[in-house]
C-alpha positions, 0 to 999 in steps of 0.5 A: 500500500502507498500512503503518506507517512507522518513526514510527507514522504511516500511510504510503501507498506510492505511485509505483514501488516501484524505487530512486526511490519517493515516499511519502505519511506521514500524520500523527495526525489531531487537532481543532483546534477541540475535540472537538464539531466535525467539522473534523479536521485532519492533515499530509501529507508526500511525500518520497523521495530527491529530494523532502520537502514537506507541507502541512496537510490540512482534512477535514470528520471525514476527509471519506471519505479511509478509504472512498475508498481501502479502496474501491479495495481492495474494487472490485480486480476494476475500475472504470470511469472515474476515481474522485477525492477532495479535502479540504475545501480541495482541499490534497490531492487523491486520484485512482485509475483501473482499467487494462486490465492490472489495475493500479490508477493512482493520482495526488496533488497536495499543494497549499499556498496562499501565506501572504497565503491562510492 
């Protein structure tokens, strides 16, 4: 589920809803670069009770992100086989697959390079 969270950033709700859950928090995306190029930037942040890391995620103008998601949205009825999003850097990846029980299982990795990387 997508939603506004208390900071105004776009939180996507993942994992079970129960007394546990993790969420993914989007922050505001921005140009690092300036206006004129197409690299845009944003932060992600998992966090829960037991959990709070984030990375930087690199997109080439949002690299699809929106369509990806608000297609899982529009194709609710099902899909064959596992639909998957990366960004420019692989420092998120998005991966959804239709169960036979309706439900949609979607898992994320949020992957940092070493600071030698960077």
């Amino acid at each position: 589920m997508i939603d506004y969270g208390e900071s105004g950033s776009p939180a996507l709700r993942v994992g079970d809803p129960g007394p546990r859950p993790v969420h993914l928090v989007f922050s505001e995306p921005s140009r690092p670069y300036g206006d004129l190029d197409s690299t845009l930037d944003f932060i992600v942040r998992a966090s829960g009770r037991w959990v709070s890391v984030e990375t930087l995620v690199r997109t080439s103008d949002g690299g699809g992100l929106d369509f990806f998601l608000s297609s899982l949205a529009e194709d609710f009825r099902g899909w064959d086989g596992k639909r998957v999003w990366r960004s420019l850097e692989d420092d998120l990846t998005i991966s959804a697959e239709h169960r036979p029980d309706g439900h949609v299982h979607l898992m994320w990795g949020l992957h940092g390079r070493q600071p030698a990387d960077q």
